[in-house]
N, C-alpha and C positions, 0 to 999 in steps of 0.2 A: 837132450830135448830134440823134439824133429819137429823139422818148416815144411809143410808140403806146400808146393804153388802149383793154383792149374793151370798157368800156362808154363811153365815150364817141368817137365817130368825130370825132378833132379832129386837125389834125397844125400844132406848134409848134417854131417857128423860136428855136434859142435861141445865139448867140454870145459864149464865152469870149474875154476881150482878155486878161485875165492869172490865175495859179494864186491861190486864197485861202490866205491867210495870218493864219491866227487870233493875235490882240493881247491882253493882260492890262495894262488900264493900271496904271501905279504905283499902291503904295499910299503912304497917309499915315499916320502914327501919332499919335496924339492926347496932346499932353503933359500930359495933366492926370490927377495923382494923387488918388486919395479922402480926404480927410481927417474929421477926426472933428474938430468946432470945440470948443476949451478951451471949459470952462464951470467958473468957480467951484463949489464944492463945502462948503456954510456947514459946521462941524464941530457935531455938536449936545452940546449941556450935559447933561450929566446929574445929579444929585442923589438923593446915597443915604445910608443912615444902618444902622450895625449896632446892634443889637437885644441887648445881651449878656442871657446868662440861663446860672447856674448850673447845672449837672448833678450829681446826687447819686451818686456813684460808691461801689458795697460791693466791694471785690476781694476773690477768692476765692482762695485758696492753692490750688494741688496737691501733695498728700503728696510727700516727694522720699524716694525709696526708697533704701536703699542698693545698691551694687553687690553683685553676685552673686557671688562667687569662688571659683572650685571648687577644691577638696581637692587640694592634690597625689598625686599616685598613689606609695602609697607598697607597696614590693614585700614581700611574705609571707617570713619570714624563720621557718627554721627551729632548732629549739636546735638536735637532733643531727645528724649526717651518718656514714655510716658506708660503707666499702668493703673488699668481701671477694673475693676469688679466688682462683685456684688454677694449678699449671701443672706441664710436665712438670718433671723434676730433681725430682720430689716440693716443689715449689715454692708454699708455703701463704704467700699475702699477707693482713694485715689493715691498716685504717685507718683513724681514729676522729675526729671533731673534734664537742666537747659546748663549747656558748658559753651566756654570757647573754643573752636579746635586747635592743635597742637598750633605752640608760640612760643620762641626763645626770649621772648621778652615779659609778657604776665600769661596772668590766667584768671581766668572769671565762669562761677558759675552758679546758679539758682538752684535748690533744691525743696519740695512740699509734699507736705506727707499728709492724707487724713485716712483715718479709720473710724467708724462711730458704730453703735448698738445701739436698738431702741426696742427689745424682746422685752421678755418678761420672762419669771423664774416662779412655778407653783408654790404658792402662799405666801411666798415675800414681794415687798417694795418693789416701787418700780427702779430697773436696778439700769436703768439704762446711761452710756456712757461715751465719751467720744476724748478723739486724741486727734489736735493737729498741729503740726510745727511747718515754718517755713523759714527758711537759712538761705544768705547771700553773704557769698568768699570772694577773693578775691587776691591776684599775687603779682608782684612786680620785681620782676629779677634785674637787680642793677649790678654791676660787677662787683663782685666779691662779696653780695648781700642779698639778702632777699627781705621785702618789705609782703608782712600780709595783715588782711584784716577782715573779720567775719562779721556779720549783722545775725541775730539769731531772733522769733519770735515763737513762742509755743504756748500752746494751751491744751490744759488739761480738766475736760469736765467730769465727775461723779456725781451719784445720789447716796446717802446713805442708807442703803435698802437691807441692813441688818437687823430688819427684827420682822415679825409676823402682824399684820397691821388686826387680825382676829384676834390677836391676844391683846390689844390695845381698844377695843370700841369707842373707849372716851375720847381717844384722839382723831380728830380728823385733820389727818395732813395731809396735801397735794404734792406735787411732784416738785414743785419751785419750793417747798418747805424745806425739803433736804437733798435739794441740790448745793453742790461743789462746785467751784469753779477755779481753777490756779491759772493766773498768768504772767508768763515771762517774758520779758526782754532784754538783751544782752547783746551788748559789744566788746569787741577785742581785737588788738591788731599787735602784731610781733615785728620785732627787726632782730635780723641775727645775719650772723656773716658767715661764709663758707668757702672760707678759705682752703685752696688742694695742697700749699707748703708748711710743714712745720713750725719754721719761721715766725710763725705770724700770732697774733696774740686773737684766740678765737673768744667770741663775745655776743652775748645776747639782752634784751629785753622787751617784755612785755607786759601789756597792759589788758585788763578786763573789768568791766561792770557791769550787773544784770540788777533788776528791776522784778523784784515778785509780789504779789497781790492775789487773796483772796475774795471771797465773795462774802466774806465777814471783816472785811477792813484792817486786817492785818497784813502787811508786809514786809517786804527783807529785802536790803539792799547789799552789795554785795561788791566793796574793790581791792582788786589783788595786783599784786607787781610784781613780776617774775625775772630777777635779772641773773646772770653768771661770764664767766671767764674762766678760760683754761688756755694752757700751752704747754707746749710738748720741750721736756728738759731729755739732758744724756748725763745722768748723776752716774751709771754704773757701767761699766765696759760690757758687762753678759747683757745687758737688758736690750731687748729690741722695741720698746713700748714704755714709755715712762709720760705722766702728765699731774700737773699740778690744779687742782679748780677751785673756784667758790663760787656756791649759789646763794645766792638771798632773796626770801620769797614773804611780801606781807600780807597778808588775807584781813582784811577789816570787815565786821559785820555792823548792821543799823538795823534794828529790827525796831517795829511798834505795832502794837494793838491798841483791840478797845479800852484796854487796862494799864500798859506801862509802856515805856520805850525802853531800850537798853541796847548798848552798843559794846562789840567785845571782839577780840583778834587776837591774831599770831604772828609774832615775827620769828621767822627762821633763818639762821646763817649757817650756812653745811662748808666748811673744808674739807677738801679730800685729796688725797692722791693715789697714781692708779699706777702700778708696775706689771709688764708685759715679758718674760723670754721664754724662750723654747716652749711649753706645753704648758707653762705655768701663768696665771691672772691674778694680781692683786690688788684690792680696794683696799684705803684703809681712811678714814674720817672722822666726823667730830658736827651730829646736830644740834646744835645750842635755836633752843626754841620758848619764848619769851611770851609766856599765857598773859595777857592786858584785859581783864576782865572790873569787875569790885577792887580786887586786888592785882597783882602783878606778881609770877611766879616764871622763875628761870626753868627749865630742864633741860639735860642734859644726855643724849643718848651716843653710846656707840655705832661706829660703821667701819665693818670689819668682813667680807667679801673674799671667797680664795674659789676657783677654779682649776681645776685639773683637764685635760683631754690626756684622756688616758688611751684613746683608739681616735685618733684624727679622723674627724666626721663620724663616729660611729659610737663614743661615749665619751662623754663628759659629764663630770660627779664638780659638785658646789656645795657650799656649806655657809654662813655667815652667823650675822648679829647684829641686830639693829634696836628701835626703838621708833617712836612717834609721837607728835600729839598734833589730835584733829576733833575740828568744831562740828558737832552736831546741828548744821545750821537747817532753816525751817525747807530750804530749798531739798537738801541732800531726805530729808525726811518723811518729805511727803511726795517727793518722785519712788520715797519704799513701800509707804502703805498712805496712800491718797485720802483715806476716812480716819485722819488724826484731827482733835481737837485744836481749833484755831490757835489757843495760847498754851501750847505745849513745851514741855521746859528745855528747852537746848542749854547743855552742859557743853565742855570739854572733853575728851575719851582720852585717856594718858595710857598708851601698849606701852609698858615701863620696859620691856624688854625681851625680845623673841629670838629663837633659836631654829635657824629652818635650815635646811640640808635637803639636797636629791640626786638624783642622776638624770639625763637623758642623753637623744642620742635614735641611731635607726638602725635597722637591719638591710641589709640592698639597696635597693632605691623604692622598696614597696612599702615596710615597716617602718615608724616610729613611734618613742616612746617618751615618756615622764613620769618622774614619780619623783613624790617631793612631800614633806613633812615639815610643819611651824608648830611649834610651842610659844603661847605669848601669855605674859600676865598683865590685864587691863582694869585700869580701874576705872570706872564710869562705864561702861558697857551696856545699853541700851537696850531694851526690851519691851515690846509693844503688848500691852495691857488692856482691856474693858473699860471705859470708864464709865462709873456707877451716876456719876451725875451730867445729865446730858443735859444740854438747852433747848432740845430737836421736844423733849417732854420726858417725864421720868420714869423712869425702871427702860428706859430703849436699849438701852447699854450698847448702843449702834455706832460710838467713835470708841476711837482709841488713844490713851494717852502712855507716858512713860513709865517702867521704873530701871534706876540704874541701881547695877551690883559690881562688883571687884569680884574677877571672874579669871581662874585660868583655863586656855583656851588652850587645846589643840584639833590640829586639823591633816589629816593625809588627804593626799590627791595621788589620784595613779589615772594616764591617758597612755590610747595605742590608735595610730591610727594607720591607716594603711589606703595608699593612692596605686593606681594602675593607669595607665600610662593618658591620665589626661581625661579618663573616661569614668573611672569609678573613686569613689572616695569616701574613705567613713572614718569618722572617728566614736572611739565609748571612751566616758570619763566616768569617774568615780570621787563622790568625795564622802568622806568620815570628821563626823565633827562633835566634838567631845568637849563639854562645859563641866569645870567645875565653880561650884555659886561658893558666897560668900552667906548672903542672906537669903536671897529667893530661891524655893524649891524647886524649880525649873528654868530652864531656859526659855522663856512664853515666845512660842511661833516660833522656833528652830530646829527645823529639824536634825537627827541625826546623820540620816543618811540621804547622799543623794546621787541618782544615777542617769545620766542622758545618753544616749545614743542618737546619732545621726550620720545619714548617709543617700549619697546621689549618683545617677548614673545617666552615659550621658550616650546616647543611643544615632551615633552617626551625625551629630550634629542636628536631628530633627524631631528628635523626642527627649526630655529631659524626665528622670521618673526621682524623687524626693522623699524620704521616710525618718521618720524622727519618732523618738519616743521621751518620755523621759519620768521617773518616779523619786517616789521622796518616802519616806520612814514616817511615821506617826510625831505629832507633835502634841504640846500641850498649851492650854489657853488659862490660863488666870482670873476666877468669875468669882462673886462673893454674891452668898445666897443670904436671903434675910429670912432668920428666923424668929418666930412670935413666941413671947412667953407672959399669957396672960396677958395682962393690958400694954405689955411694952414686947417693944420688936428689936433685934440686932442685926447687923448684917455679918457673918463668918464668911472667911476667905476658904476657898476649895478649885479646885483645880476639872478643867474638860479633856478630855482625849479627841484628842480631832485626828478620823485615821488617813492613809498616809492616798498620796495622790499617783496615779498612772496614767498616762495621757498618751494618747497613740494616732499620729497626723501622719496621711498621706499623701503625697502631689505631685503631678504633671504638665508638663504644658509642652505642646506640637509649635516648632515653629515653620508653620507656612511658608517664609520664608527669610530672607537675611531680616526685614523691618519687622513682619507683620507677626504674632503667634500667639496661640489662648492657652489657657491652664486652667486649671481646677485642682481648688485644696479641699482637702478631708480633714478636717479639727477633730479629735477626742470620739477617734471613730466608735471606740467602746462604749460611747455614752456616758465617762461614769460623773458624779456629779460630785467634786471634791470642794474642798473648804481652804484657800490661800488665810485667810484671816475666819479667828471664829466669830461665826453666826453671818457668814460671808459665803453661799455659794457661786458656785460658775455655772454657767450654760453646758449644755451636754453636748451634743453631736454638733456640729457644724460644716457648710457646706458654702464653696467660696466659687464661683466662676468669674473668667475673666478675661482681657487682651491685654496685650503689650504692641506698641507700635513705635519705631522710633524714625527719625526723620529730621 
């Protein structure tokens, strides 16, 4: 190979024998780690001494205040309340309630009710009517008792405006012909004790008499005595609830007309005892009930009561067994159908024995429910009738008298109702009611079915809105038609269809303010014009304005 350089004029001879080959000699590692050489380490001594010395301590309290606790709110309560309105049918409403305010010691208050009608109904009587009652209570709380006593007076007017006065020409009768008149008066005063220990032997009695009269000089007098005692035993180690009672209740009737007197009652004496533990309720008793009529007749029913909560607050299933006997007195009979004949037969009703079971119970706090079922077999059971011979003039067939039948009876109920929180609430019921007769082909004026709905809502405190409805199943009426054969005439029994009722009322009322506020009702806003009793209708549409003030 030749290197020329130009600055230096040299030329070098240079010969390669073999290629280089560059070498890294091995490395060595050094075995020696660094240590740090032990060195004793002397521990030093120390010496020390505490010093005590007293401290003079003054401790200072802080006032301990009491708690604060604010006043329960307690709500404005006024004595009077008073509601007045008005409507068509010449329909003048009033309604009164005067109290005492809140008192640990009694309480007193007035209450007065009137509603009347003075309308009229295409081609019937004049059908006009009124209702007014007025009540004064009264209570006196003495330890460990409560003394109370009620004054009550009521009057109930009708007309008998069942029949078509075009089909009667011969008759001429005025408005005072076939009016009605019922009046009662009735007092009552209780003493019972209320006792909060065990201990103590709890005990009641009470007394009541009312006073009724017609506008046909028939009346019914009427005095009952209500006494009992119980107290609470511990027969059983498991039982949380054990009590021993007896009531005894006499109901005496006076009745007299233009025709007869006659006087007739019930003595009842009920034992029973009641056991209470864990989820379980038990009734168990004995009503011995003493008919005093013509004759004198014992009965005797069971009472037999059991309760389950099978979901605490949320279902509870019951079941029992009972029996009854109750007087058909002229009072209970004519507050059902007001156009019955003055000397109508008041019997006894004997429920020889009924069989009821249900459940109820709610779902959350929104939902509740019932449902419940009676099987009973009664004899004497009551049934309102035509009658064929009226005083008012003949063929009117414009009152109503009795007939009874031995009748078994059942009846389901099913209700659900459902609240939100204060502001809406409704309830629907249903009832099913099932006659089996003895004699009479029908059950006269019962229906089978009946259905209500109601329900309100309550709109901030300052509008209140109302709606109710409520229908019923076809019923049947009891009429006997006369037929002519040749110079003689009969009268045969036959039966009416009377179809079934739907009634749909709506209402409001603004309140202005905490005293002052108006409403307005809607009656049977469908207009429809149904029949309670046959050859009996209702007014149609109706229309109610009104105030409330209270003060």
């Amino acid at each position: 190979m030749l290197i020329h350089s130009q600055e230096v004029s040299q030329t070098e001879e240079v010969t390669v024998v073999a290629p280089y080959q560059p070498k890294v000699s091995e490395a060595f590692k050094i075995n020696i780690s660094p240590k740090i050489p032990d060195e004793e380490i002397e521990k030093p001594e120390f010496k020390y001494s505490i010093k005590s010395k007293t401290l003079e301590t003054k401790p200072e309290l802080d006032l301990i205040r009491p708690a604060n606790i604010a006043s329960e709110s307690v709500s404005k309560l006024y004595k009077n309340y008073v509601k007045v309105g008005m409507g068509n049918y010449w329909t003048p409403f009033l309604e009164l309630y005067a109290n005492k305010l809140r008192s640990k010691k009694s309480a007193f208050g007035v209450y007065m009710k009137h509603l009347s009608s003075s309308g009229t109904i295409k081609d019937y009587a004049y059908p006009g009517n009124s209702n007014t009652e007025v009540k004064g209570y009264g209570k006196k709380f003495i330890k460990d008792h409560t003394l109370s006593a009620e004054v009550l007076y009521k009057r109930t007017g009708v007309h008998y405006y069942g029949y078509k006065p075009d089909d009667f020409p011969e008759l001429s009768l005025e408005k005072k012909d076939i009016k009605q008149c019922f009046n009662l008066l009735g007092v009552s005063t209780d003493f019972s004790s209320n006792y909060t220990k065990a201990r103590f032997l709890n005990h009641s009695i009470g007394l009541s008499y009312f006073y009724l009269r017609d506008n046909y000089k028939t009346n019914e007098q009427n005095l009952k005595v209500d006494a009992g005692v119980d107290k609470s035993f511990s027969f059983f180690d498991f039982s949380e609830q054990e009590k021993l009672g007896l009531d005894v209740n006499v109901d005496y009737y006076f009745n007299s007309d233009t025709i007869t007197n006659h006087n007739s009652g019930i003595i009842k004496i009920n034992p029973y005892y009641k056991l209470g533990f864990a989820q379980y309720n038990f009734k168990v008793g004995l009503d011995a009930s003493i008919e005093s009529d013509s004759v004198t007749k014992a009965h005797f029913y069971p009472i037999v009561h059991i309760e389950v909560h099978v979901v605490k607050d949320a279902l509870l299933t019951y079941a029992g067994i009972n029996g009854e006997l109750y007087r058909n007195s002229y009072r209970a009979l004519s507050d059902e159908n007001p156009f019955i004949i003055t000397n109508i037969d008041k019997r006894f009703s004997n429920n020889k024995l009924s069989q009821y079971g249900g459940i109820r119970g709610r779902i959350n706090n929104y939902f509740n429910y019932n449902l419940s079922f009676v099987n009973s077999t009664i004899e004497n059971m009551p049934f309102f009738v035509n009658d064929t011979i009226s005083a008012l003039g003949p063929g009117l067939d414009n009152q109503f008298t009795l007939v009874y039948d031995k009748v078994k009876y059942s009846r389901v109920i099913a209700e659900f109702g459902f609240h939100w929180k204060n502001k809406f609430n409704a309830m629907l019921r249903g009832k099913y009611n099932s006659y089996f007769m003895d004699n009479e082909d029908k059950p006269w004026h019962k229906p089978g079915l009946e259905i209500s709905f109601n329900a309100d809502y309550n709109l901030q405190d300052k509008i209140l809105i109302r709606a109710e409805f409520f229908t019923t199943s076809k019923m049947y009426a009891k009429i006997y038609d006369e037929v002519q054969s040749g110079s003689t005439s009969s009268t045969i029994e036959s039966q009416a269809e009377i179809n079934g009722k739907f009634d749909l009322s709506l209402g409001a009322e603004y309140r202005y303010s905490e005293q002052l506020s108006g409403f307005i009702t809607l009656n049977n806003i469908l207009g429809q014009r149904y029949f309670n009793w046959y050859n009996y209708p209702s007014y149609k549409f109706n229309l109610m304005l009104g105030v409330t003030y209270s003060f």
